[in-house]
VEXGUMI-411092 format. One record per residue (C-alpha): x, y, z. Coordinates in steps of 0.25 Angstrom, whole numbers, plus 5000, padded with zeros to 4 digits. Layout:
REM residues N
XYZ;...
END
This chain:
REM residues 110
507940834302;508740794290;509040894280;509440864264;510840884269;510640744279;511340834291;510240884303;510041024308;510741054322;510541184329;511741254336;511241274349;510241174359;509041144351;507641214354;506941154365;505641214356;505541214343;505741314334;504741414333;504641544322;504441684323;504141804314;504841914313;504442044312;504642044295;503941924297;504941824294;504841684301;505941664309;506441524318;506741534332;508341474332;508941394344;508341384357;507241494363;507541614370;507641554384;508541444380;509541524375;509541624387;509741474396;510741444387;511241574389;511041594404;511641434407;512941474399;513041614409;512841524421;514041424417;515041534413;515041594427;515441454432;516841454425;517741344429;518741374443;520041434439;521341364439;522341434449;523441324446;523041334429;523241494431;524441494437;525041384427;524641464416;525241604422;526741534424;526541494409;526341634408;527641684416;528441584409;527741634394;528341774399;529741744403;530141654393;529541784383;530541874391;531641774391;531441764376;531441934375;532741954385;533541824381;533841704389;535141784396;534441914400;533141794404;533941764417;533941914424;532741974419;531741994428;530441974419;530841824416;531241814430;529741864435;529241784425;529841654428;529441684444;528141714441;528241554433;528541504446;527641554454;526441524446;526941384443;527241354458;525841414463;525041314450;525641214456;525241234470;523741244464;
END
């Protein structure tokens, strides 16, 4: 229904499958039931439970990818602490830079 503003009321969630019904409260105020019943929203609820055990399959190749970023993020913060000519010997940069090729060789393999 048209208001004087010419836009129509829209609810937030689903619409009521019944109509709105009132209540009293114990002041006596009347009040309106919002949104759907009781048991809708516990469906709603109990249907959102259900599809969030069912998370998508994990990406071994994905992880793998993102943990050599991680190595590489690490030596070249080392590189940048030690300097480019103490970078060559120091045995951080070179775990790090292993620990890169590993991970990158086995994504690939996936």
């Amino acid at each position: 229904m048209k208001g004087k503003t010419g836009r129509t009321a829209t609810t937030v969630n689903k619409a009521p499958s019944k109509p709105k019904k009132t209540y009293t409260t114990s002041a006596g105020a009347q009040q309106y039931v919002r949104g759907n019943t009781y048991d809708e929203r516990s469906n709603n609820v109990h249907k959102a439970e259900i599809s969030a055990l069912y998370q998508p399959k994990f990406n071994k190749a994905l992880s793998e990818s993102l943990s050599a970023a991680q190595n590489a993020q690490q030596s070249r913060e080392i590189k940048a602490i030690v300097g480019p000519k103490k970078a060559k010997t120091n045995s951080s940069v070179k775990m790090y830079d292993r620990m890169e090729r590993e991970d990158m060789a086995r994504a690939k393999k996936k």
